[in-house]
N, C-alpha and C positions, 0 to 999 in steps of 0.2 A: 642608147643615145636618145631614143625619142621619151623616151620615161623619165632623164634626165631633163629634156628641153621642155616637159610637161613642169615638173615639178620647178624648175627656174624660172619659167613664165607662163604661171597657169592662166591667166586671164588670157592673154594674148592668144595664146594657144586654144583655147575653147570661141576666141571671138574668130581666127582664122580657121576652124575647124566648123563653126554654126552661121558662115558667114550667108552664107546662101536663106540661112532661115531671116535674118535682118532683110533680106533681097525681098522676099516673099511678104512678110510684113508690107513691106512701104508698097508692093504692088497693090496684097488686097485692101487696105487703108483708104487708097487712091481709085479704086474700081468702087466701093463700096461709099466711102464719107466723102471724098475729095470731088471726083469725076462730076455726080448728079448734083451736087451743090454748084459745079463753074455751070453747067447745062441750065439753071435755074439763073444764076445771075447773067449768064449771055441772053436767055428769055427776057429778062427785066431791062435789058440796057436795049434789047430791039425796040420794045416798045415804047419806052422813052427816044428812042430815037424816033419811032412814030410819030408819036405824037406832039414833038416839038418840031418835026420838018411839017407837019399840018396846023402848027398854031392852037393845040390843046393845051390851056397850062395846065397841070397837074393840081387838085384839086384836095381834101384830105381824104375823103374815102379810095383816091388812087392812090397817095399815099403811103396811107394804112394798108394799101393789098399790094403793094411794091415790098412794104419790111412783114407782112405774112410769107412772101413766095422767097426772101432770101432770108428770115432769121426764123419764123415762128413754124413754119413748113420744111425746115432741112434740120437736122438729117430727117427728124420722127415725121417722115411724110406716107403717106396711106402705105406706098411699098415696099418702104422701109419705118414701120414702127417701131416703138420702143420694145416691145417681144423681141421681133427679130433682131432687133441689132443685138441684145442683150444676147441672144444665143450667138451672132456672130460673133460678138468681140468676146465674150465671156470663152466658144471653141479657140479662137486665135489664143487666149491666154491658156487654156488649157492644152492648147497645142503644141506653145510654146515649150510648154513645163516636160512635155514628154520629149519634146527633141533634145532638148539640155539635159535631163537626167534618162535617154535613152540608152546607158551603160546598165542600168538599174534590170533593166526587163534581159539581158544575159549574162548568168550567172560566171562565165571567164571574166565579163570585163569588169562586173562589179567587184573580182575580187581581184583582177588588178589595179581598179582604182582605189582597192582598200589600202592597198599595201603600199600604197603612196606615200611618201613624208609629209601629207599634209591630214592636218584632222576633217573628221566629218563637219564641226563646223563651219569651218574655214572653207570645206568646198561648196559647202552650201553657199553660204556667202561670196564664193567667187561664182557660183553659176546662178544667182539672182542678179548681180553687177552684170553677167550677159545677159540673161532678160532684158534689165533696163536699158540696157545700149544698143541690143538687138530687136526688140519689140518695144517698147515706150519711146523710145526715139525716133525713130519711121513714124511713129503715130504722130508726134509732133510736131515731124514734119508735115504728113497730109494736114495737120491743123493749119498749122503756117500758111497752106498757098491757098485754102479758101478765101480769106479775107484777104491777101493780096491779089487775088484774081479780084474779087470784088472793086478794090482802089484802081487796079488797073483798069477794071472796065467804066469804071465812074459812080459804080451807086453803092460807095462805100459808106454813105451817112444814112443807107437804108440797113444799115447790118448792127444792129443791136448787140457790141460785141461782149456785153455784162453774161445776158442769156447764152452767147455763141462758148462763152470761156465755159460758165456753167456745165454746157455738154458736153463739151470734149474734154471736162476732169470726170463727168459720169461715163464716157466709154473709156475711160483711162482706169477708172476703179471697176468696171467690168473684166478691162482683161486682167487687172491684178488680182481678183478673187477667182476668177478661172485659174492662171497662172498658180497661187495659193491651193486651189482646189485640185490641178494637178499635178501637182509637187505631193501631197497627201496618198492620191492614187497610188501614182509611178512608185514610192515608198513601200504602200503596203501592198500593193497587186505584184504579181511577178512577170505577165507580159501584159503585150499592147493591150490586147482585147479587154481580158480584164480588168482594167486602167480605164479605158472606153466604160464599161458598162460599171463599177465602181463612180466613175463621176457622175454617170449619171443617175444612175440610183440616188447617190446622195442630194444630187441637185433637185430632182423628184421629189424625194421626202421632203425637203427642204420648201417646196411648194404647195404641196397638199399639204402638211401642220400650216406653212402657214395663211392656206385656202380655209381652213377650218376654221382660223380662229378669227379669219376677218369675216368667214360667215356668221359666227356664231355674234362677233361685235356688233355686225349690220343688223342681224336680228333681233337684238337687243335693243337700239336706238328706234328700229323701225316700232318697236310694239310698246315702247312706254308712251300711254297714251291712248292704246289704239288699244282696246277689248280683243276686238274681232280677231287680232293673231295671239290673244297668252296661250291661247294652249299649245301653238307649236312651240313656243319657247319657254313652255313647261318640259313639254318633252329635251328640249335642246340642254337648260340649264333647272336641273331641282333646286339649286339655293337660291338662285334667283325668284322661282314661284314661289319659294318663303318668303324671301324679304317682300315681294310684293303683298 
């Protein structure tokens, strides 16, 4: 019966089976991007309240450091940069990818889900529709209430919401190439651990090529021009100390 009530409503059935992961999402989203952005604009609305019950008017360089502390300093603020967040949203999606195809890491249930009337396509494509429903949607919500806490508190004409949209499609295509990248794993690893140390090896490689070659670019720009560094970038690139 329950194999039956899989295959008649597989999406349903995977979104009331991962519901707790959607739960989890919209917590850390809200601990992480949501929380320290309201903390930041309750900061900016005290001091405007300051300083208009003392008769300061606001002047442009207060201004300009009112839409730093709520648009140009949240999220990518000193302790949360763009590294870290990039590892946190990019785990949350890779996190994702392992709870939804966590049938894959034992071998009974991967071959009772084989045996299912639905093809492998088709469940792939039903367990990215719960991705998107379970993890890009909580996201969207913690996007939501930053800028309406901001209206709410009143310094909603300090929130630059061109750049604000910006970031939060950049932590949205974080957790999708996480999410991407562990959907990969979980496929070709056979358990957790290895799933864990697979993404990250490839995420690794994936930084050092391309740490390399924006060294080798920067070394490039930096010495046309400059004598005193060709011969490291003799050593770096031989066609290059031909064409010179």
């Amino acid at each position: 019966m329950r194999r039956n009530n899989q295959s008649m409503h597989p999406e349903r059935w995977l979104l009331k089976r991962n519901i707790a992961l959607g739960i989890a999402v919209l917590v850390i989203m809200c601990l992480v991007f949501t929380f320290p952005g309201i903390r930041a604009v309750h900061g900016v609305s005290l001091d405007i309240r300051y300083a208009t019950e003392n008769g300061y008017p606001p002047d442009s360089h207060t201004i300009y450091w009112y839409e730093q502390r709520i648009t140009s300093s949240f999220p990518f603020s000193m302790k949360l940069n763009q590294e870290v967040l990039c590892v946190i949203f990019g785990a949350l999606g890779f996190g994702s990818a392992m709870v939804l195809f966590r049938h894959l890491f034992s071998r009974k249930q991967a071959m009772m889900t084989a045996a299912l009337p639905v093809s492998r396509e088709k469940d792939l494509l039903e367990r990215t529709k719960c991705f998107a429903i379970l993890t890009l949607v909580p996201s969207l919500i913690s996007f939501a209430l930053y800028p309406l806490a901001a209206v709410a508190y009143g310094v909603g004409q300090y929130l630059d919401t061109g750049l604000y949209a910006v970031r939060c499609i950049s932590v949205l295509m974080m957790e999708i190439y996480g999410y991407a990248l562990g959907v990969f794993c979980a496929s070709l690893c056979g358990t957790v651990w290895s799933t864990i140390l697979g993404g990250i090896v490839l995420t690794g490689s994936c930084e050092v090529i391309w740490y390399g070659w924006s060294t080798m670019a920067h070394s490039y720009l930096n010495t046309m021009g400059r004598k005193g560094q060709f011969d490291p970038l003799k050593r770096i690139s031989p066609v290059i100390s031909m064409y010179k």
